[in-house]
GUMIZA-731813 format. One record per residue (C-alpha): z, x, y; residue number from 1. Coordinates in nm, 3 decimals, decimal comma. Layout:
BEGIN
        z        x        y  kepa
        Z        X        Y   NUM
...
***
This chain:
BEGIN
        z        x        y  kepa
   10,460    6,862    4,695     1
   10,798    6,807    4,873     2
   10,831    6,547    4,606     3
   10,796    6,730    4,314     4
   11,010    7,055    4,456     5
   11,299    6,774    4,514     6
   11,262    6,679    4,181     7
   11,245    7,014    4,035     8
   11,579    7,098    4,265     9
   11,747    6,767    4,061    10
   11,775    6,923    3,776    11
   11,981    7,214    3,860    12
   12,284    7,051    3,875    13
   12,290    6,984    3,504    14
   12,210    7,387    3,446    15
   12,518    7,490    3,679    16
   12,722    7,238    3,502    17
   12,684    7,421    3,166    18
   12,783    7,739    3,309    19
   13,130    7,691    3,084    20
   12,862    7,668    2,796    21
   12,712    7,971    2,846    22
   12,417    7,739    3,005    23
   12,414    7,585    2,630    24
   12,242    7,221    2,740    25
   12,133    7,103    2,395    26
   12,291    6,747    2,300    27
   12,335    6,697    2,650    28
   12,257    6,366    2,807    29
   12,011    6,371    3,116    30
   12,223    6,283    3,433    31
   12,088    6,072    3,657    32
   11,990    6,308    3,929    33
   11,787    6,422    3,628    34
   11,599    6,114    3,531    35
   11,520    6,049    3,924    36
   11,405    6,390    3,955    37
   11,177    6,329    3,663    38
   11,009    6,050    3,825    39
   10,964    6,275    4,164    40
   10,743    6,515    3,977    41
   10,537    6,283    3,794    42
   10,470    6,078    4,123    43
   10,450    6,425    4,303    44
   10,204    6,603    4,090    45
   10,016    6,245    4,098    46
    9,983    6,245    4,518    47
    9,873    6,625    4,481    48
    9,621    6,570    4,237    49
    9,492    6,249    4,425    50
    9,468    6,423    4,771    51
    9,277    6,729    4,611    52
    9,047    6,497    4,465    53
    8,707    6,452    4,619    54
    8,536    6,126    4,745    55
    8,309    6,020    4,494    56
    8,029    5,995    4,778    57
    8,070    6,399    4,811    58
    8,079    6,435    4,451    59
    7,761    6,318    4,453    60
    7,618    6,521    4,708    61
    7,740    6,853    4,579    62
    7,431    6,900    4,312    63
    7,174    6,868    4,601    64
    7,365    7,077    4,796    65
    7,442    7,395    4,605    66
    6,986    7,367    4,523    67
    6,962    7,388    4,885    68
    7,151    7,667    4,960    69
    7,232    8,021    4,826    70
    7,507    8,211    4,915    71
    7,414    8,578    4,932    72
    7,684    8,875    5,015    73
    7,608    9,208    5,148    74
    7,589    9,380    4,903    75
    7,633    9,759    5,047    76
    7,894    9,583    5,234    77
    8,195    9,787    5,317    78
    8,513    9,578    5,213    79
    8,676    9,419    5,495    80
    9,010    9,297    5,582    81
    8,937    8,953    5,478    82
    8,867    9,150    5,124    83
    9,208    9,340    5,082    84
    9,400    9,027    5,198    85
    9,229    8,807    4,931    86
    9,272    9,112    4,673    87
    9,609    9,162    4,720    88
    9,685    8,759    4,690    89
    9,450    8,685    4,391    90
    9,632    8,997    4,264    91
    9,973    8,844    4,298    92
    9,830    8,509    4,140    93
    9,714    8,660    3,859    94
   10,075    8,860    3,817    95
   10,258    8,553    3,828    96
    9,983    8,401    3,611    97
   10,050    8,619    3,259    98
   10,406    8,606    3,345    99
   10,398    8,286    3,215   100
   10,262    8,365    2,817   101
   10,462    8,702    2,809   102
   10,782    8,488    2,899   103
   10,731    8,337    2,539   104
   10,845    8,603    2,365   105
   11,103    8,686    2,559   106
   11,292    8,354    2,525   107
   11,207    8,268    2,200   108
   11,526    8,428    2,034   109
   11,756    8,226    2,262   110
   11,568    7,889    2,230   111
   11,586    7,970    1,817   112
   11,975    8,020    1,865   113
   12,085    7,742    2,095   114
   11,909    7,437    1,880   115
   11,959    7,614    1,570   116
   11,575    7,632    1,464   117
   11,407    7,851    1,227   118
   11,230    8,160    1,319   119
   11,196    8,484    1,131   120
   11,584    8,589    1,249   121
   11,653    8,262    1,126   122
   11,487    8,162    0,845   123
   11,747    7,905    0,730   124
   11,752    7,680    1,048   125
   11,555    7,364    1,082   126
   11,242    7,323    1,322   127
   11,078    7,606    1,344   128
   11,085    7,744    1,716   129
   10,727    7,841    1,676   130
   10,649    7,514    1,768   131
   10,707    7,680    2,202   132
   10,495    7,948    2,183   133
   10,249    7,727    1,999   134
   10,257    7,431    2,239   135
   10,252    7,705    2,507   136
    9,948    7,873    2,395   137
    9,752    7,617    2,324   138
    9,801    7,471    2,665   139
    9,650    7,796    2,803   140
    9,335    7,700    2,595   141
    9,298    7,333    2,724   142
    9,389    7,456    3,073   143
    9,130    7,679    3,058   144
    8,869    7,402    2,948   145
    9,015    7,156    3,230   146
    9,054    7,405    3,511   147
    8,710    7,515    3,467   148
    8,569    7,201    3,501   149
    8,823    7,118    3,818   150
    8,699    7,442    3,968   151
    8,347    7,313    3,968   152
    8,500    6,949    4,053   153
    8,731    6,974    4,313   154
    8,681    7,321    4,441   155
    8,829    7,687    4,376   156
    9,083    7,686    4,574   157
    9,224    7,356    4,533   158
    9,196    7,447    4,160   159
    9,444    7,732    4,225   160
    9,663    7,533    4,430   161
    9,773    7,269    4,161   162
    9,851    7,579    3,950   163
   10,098    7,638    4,173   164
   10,230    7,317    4,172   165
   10,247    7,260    3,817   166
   10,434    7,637    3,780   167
   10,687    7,525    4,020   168
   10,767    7,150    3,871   169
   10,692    7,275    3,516   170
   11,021    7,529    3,542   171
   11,211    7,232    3,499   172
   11,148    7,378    3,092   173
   11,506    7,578    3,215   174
   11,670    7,265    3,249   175
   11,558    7,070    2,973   176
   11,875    6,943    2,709   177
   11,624    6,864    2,456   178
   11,403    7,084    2,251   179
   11,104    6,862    2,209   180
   11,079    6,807    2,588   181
   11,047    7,213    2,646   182
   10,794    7,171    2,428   183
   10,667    6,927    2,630   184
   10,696    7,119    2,978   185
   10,594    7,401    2,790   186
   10,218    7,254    2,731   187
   10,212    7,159    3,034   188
   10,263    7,516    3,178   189
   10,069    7,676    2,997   190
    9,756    7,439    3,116   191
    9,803    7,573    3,451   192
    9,844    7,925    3,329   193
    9,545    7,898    3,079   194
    9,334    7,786    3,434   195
    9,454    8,025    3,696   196
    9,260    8,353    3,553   197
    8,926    8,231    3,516   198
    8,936    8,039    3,844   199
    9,090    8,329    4,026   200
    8,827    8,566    3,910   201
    8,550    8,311    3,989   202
    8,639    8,343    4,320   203
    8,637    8,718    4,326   204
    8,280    8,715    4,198   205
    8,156    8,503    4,485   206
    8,349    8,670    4,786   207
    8,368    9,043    4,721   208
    8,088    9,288    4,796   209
    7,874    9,347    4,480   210
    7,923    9,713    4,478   211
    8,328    9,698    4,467   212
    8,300    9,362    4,293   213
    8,307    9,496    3,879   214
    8,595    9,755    3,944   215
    8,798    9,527    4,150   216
    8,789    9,238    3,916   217
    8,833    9,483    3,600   218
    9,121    9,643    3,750   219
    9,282    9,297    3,907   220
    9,249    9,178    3,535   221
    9,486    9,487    3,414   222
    9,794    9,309    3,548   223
    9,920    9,221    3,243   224
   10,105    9,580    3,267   225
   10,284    9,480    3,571   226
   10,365    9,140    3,459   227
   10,550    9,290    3,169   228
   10,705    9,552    3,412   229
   10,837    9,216    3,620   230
   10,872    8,994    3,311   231
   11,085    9,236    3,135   232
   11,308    9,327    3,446   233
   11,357    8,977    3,534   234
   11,496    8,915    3,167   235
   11,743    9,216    3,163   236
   11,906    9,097    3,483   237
   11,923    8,741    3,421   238
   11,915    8,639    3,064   239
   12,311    8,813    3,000   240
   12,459    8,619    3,287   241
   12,227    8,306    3,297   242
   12,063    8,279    2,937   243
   11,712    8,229    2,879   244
   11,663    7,927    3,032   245
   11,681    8,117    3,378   246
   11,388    8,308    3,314   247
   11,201    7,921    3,313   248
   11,364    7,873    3,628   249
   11,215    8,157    3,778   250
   10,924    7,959    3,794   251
   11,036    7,730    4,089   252
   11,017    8,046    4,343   253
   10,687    8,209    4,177   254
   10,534    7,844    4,230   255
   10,620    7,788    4,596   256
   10,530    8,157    4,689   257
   10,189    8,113    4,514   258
   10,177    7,773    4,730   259
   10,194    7,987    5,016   260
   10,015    8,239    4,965   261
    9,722    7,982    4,897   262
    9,618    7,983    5,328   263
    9,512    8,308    5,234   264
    9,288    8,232    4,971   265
    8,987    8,085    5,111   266
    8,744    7,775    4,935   267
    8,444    7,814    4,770   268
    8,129    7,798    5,051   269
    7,935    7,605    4,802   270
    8,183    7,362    4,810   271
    8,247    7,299    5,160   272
    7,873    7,283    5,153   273
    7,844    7,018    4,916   274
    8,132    6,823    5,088   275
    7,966    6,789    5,387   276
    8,181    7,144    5,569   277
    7,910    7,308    5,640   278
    8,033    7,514    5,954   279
    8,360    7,571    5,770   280
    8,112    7,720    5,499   281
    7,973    7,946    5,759   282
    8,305    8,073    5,879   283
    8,452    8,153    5,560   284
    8,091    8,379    5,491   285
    8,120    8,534    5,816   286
    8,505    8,636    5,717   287
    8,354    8,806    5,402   288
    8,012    8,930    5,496   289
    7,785    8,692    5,341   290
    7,546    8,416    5,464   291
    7,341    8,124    5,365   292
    7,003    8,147    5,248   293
    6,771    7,838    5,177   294
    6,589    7,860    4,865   295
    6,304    7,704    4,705   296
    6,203    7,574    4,350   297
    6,060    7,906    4,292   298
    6,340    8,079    4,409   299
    6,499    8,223    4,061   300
    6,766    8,138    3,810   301
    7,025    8,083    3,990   302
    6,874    7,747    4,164   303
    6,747    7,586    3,811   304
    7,065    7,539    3,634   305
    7,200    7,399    3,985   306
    6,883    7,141    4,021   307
    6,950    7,041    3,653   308
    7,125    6,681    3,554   309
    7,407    6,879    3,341   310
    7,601    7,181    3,477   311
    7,876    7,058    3,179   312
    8,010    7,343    2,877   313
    7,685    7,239    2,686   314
    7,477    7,425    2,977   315
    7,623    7,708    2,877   316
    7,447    7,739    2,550   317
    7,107    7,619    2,667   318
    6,821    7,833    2,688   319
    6,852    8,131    2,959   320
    7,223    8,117    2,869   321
    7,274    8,063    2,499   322
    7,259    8,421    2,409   323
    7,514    8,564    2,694   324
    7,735    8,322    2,592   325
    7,753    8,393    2,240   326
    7,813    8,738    2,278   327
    8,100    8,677    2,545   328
    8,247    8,444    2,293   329
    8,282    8,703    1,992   330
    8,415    8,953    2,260   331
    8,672    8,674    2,418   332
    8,762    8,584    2,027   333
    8,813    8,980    1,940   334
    9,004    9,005    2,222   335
    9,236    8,691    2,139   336
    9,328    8,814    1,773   337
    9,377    9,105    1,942   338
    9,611    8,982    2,169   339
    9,794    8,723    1,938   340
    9,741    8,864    1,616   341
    9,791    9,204    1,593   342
   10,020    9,293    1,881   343
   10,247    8,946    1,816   344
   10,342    9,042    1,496   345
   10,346    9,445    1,566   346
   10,770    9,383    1,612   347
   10,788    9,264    1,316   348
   10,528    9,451    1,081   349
   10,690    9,791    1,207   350
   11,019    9,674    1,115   351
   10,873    9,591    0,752   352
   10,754    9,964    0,738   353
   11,080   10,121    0,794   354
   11,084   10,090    1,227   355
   11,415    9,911    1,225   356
   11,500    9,928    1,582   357
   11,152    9,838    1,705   358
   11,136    9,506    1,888   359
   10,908    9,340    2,096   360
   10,991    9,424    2,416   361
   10,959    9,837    2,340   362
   10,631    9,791    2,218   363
   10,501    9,579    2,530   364
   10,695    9,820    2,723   365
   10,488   10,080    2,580   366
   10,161    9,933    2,594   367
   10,278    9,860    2,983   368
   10,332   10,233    3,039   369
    9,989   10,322    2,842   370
    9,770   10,078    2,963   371
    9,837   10,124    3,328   372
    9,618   10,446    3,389   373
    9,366   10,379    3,131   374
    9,330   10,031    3,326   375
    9,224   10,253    3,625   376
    8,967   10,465    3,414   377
    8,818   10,191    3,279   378
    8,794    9,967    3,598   379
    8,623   10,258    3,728   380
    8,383   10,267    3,446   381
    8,287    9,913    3,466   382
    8,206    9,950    3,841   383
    8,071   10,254    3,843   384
    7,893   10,351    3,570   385
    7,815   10,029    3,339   386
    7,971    9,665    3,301   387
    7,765    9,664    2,897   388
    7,857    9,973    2,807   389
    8,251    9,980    2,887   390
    8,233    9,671    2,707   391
    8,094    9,842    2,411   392
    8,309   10,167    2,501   393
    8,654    9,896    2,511   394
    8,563    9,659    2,228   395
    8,467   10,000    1,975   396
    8,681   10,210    2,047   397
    9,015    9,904    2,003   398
    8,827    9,803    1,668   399
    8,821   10,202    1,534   400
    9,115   10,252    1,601   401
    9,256    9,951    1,427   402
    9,024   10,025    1,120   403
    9,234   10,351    1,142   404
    9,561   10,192    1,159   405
    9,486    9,973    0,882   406
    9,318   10,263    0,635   407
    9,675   10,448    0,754   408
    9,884   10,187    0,689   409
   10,268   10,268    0,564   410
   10,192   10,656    0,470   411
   10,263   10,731    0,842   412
   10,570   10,526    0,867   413
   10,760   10,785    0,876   414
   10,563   11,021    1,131   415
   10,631   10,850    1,466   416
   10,465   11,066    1,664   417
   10,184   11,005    1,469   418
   10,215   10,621    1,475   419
   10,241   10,612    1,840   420
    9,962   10,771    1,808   421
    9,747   10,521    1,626   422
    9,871   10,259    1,847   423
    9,795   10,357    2,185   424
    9,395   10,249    2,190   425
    9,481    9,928    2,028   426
    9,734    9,870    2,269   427
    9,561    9,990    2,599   428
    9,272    9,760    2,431   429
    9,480    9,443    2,449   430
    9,471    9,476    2,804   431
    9,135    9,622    2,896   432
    8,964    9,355    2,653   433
    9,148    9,083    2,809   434
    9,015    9,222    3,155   435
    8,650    9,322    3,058   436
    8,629    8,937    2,927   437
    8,757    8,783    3,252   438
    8,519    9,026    3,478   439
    8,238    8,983    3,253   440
    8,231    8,617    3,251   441
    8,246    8,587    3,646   442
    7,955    8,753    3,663   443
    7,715    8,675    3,405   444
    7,678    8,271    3,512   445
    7,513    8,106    3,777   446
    7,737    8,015    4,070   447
    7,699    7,589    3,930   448
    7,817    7,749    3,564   449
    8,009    7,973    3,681   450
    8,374    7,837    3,635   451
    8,299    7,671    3,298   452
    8,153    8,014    3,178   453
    8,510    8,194    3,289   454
    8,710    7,906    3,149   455
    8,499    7,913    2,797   456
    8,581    8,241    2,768   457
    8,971    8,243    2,862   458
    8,976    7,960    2,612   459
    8,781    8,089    2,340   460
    9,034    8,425    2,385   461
    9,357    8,182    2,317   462
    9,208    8,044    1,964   463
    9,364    8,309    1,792   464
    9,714    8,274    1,926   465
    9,668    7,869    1,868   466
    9,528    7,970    1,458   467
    9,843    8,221    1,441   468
   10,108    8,034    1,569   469
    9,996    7,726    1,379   470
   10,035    7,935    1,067   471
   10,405    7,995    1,144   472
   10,461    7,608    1,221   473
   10,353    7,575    0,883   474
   10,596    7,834    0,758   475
   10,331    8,080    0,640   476
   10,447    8,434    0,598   477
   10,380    8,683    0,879   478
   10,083    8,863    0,774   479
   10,111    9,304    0,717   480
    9,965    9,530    1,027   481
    9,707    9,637    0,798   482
    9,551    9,240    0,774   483
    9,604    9,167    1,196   484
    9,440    9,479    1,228   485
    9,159    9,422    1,029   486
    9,151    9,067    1,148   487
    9,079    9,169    1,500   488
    8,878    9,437    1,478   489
    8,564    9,274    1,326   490
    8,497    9,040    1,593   491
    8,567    9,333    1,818   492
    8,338    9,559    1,638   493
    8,053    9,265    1,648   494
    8,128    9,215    2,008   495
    8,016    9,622    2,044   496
    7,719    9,593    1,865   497
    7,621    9,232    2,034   498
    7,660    9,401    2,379   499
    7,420    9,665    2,282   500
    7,157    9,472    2,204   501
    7,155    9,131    2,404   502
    7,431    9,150    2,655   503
    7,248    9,175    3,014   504
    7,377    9,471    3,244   505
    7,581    9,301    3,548   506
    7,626    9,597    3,771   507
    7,393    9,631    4,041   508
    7,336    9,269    4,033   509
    7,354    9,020    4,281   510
    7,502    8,664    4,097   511
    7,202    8,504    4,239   512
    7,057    8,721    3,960   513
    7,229    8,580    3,675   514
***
C-alpha cells in the first residue's frame, strides 16, 4: 500500500501546478513524476491483491470447513462493545462508500466545462460527459458482482480492505489531464464502491445479535443522508477555490482512514475456519457473543448449500432459493430506477415545469433533511415489528406516491407547497429502498451464499442507472417526471405484492435459518 499512496502523492504536483489555470489540466502532458506514479499504483494494487489472496491449498479446504461448523450468535444477546465499535466503523465505511456515486453529480458540470463536452447545459459541445457517471455507475454494478464473489473468496474483511485501497489510488481521477482516463479511474472507483455495501452489511448479518441485527443494518443503510450532508459540504468549500477535481482528491484521505479503521473490523469466523485459524475464529466469536457449533447432514438449510459443489450466482436461483431471489431482484430493480431514474432527472424535469432555480443539489438536500427521521422510523419497523412487511410498507407506499406524482403531473407546478408535498415519500423512498434491499439480502442467504446474494442485489439495483445513463450517451432526450415516475413505480409496486406472498419473514430468525 505504501506503493500505491506514493504514487497517488505523484500526481499532485501536476494539480498544484495548474493552480494559475484555475486547476484547468486538460491538454496537459503527464509529467514524469506522473507516469512513475502510475506504475506505483498498478504494481501497488497488484502486491495488495496478491497478499490478500489465499493459498490455493486453503481455498480448497474452505467448503469442508464451513459443513463442519456453524456459527451461531446469541441471539438475546445484549450488544457489546465489540458491537458499537464495529457499528460505528462499518457505519463510517458505508458513509464514505455512497460518497463516491453522489460525487457524480456534483462534478459533472465542471468536467462538462473544462473539456468542452456536451451535457444538457451544453448541448452543443462534443463528447457527451455522460460518458463519467456512466462508466462510474456501471462500475458499481460489476463491483458488486466481483466483490461478492471476493467476499466469499478471500474473506470479508480483506474484501473491505482493497476497497480502501482502490478509493485512495483511484482519486488520482483529480489529477487526470485527460478525459478518457477519468473515465477510466472512474470505473475503476466505482467497482470498489459498487462492493463495499453488500460486503459491509454481510458482515453485520453474521456478527451482530439477531434481535438488534434488522434495525441496525436498516438504519446503517440510511447513510446516504449523511453522505450528501458531507458530500455537499465538502463541494461548497472546495470546488470555488480548488475546482472539481478536488472533490476526487478527497478520496486519498477517505481511503487511508478507511485503511485504518479496517483493525477494527474483524474477519469472517468461517473464514479463518476454513483457512486453517481456527483459534483466531474462536476469539473473534468470543469478542461478539457467538460460538461454534458442529452440525450434521441433517442439521438444516444452512449446511446443504455449503456441502454443495457450487456456492456460485447460479446457486442463488436453485431450488430453496429461486423464489427469494426473484422477489429481492424486482425490489433491488424498483429501487434502482428509483434511484437513477426518477430522482436523476428530478433537476431537470422540475426545471421543464416552470422550477427554474431548482438544481440538483436542493433536491438531494431535501431528500437529506426528509429522509433522515423517516430512516429512524423505518429502521425501527424492520427490527421491530416486521422485515416483509416494511418492505411492502417502503416499496407501496414510494410506488403510490409516484403514481400520484405522475397522475399530478404539471397542474401543480405552480403550487410548491403542494409539490413538495408529492415528493417527500418518493424521496424518503430512495433511501429507505436502497436500505431495506441491502438489510434484506444479508439476511435471507445462507452464510456460503451469503455475499453473492448481497452483491446480486446491489448490482441488480445499479441496472437502471447503467440503462439511463446509456440513454444519454446516446443523446436520447431526458425523459418527463411523469414517465421516471411511472417507470419506477411498477417494479416497486410488484416488489409489494411479491413480498406479500412469497417473501420469507427474516425477523426472529437466526441466519442458520435461512
Amino acid at each position: 500500500m505504501a506503493a500505491g499512496t506514493a504514487g497517488t502523492v505523484l500526481h499532485l504536483p501536476m494539480f498544484l501546478a495548474s493552480r494559475h489555470m484555475g486547476y484547468h489540466m486538460a491538454g496537459m502532458a503527464p509529467d514524469p513524476a506522473m507516469v512513475a506514479g502510475m506504475a506505483l499504483i498498478v504494481g501497488g494494487v497488484a502486491a495488495v491483491l496478491a497478499g490478500l489472496w489465499p493459498p490455493r491449498a486453503e481455498a480448497l479446504r474452505r467448503e469442508a470447513a464451513i459443513a463442519a461448523v456453524r456459527v451461531r450468535p446469541q441471539d438475546d444477546a445484549p450488544l457489546r462493545p465489540a458491537h458499537v465499535a464495529l457499528l460505528l466503523v462499518l457505519s463510517l465505511a458505508v458513509t464514505i462508500d455512497v460518497m463516491k456515486p453522489l460525487t457524480l453529480s456534483l462534478v459533472v458540470p465542471g468536467v462538462a466545462a473544462e473539456y468542452g463536452l456536451a451535457s444538457p447545459l451544453r448541448p452543443g459541445g462534443g463528447v457527451p460527459v455522460a460518458w463519467l457517471p456512466l462508466a462510474g455507475i456501471t462500475g458499481t454494478m460489476v463491483g458488486s458482482f466481483v466483490w461478492g464473489w471476493l467476499g466469499d473468496r478471500i474473506g470479508r474483511r480483506n474484501a473491505i480492505l482493497l476497497a480502501g485501497v482502490l478509493f485512495a489510488t483511484t482519486s488520482v481521477c483529480g489529477a487526470m489531464p485527460g478525459f478518457w482516463w477519468n473515465v477510466l479511474m472512474c470505473l475503476v472507483m466505482g467497482a470498489a464502491a459498487g462492493g463495499m455495501i453488500p460486503i459491509a452489511f454481510t458482515l453485520l448479518a453474521e456478527t451482530v445479535p439477531r434481535r438488534h441485527r434488522g434495525w441496525l443494518m436498516v438504519l446503517i443503510g440510511g447513510n446516504v443522508t449523511v453522505a450528501y450532508a458531507l458530500t455537499s459540504w465538502l463541494a461548497a468549500v472546495l470546488t470555488p477555490e480548488f475546482g472539481w477535481r478536488a472533490l476526487w482528491l478527497v478520496g486519498l484521505p477517505t481511503g487511508l482512514l478507511l485503511l485504518v479503521l479496517n483493525r477494527w473490523i474483524p474477519e469472517s469466523p468461517r473464514f479463518l475456519l476454513a483457512t486453517g485459524r481456527a483459534e483466531q475464529a474462536r476469539e473473534v466469536l468470543a469478542r461478539y457473543g457467538a460460538a461454534l457449533v458442529p452440525v450434521g447432514p441433517e442439521s438444516g438449510p444452512e449446511s446443504g448449500p455449503a456441502r454443495g459443489p457450487r456456492t456460485g450466482y447460479r446457486r442463488l436461483w436453485e431450488r430453496g432459493f429461486g423464489g427469494r431471489t426473484a422477489v429481492l431482484t424486482v425490489l433491488a430493480a424498483g429501487a434502482g430506477l428509483l434511484t437513477y431514474g426518477f430522482q436523476m432527472w428530478l433537476p431537470v424535469n422540475l426545471a421543464r415545469i416552470g422550477y427554474l432555480e431548482a438544481s440538483s443539489a436542493r433536491v438531494l438536500r431535501d431528500s437529506a433533511l426528509i429522509s433522515l427521521p423517516l430512516n429512524v422510523l423505518t429502521a425501527l419497523l424492520y427490527g421491530l415489528w416486521s422485515s416483509r412487511r416494511t418492505a411492502v410498507v417502503v416499496a407501496g407506499a414510494a410506488a403510490a406516491a409516484l403514481v400520484v406524482l405522475a397522475a399530478a403531473g404539471e397542474e401543480v407546478a405552480g403550487n410548491e407547497s403542494l409539490m413538495r408535498l408529492l415528493l417527500l415519500v418518493p424521496l424518503w423512498g430512495i433511501s429507505a429502498t436502497a436500505a431495506v434491499v441491502a438489510a434484506y439480502s444479508s439476511e435471507v442467504y445462507p452464510t456460503a451464499l451469503r455475499a453473492r446474494g448481497t452483491g446480486w442485489a446491489a448490482a441488480v439495483s445499479k441496472v437502471g442507472g447503467v440503462l439511463i445513463l446509456a440513454l444519454s450517451v446516446a443523446a436520447a432526450a431526458v425523459p418527463p417526471m411523469e414517465v421516471t415516475a411511472l417507470v419506477a413505480a411498477a417494479p416497486l409496486a410488484a416488489a409489494a405484492l411479491a413480498f406479500v406472498f412469497f417473501a420469507p419473514e427474516t425477523r426472529g430468525r437466526g441466519l442458520d435459518e435461512a
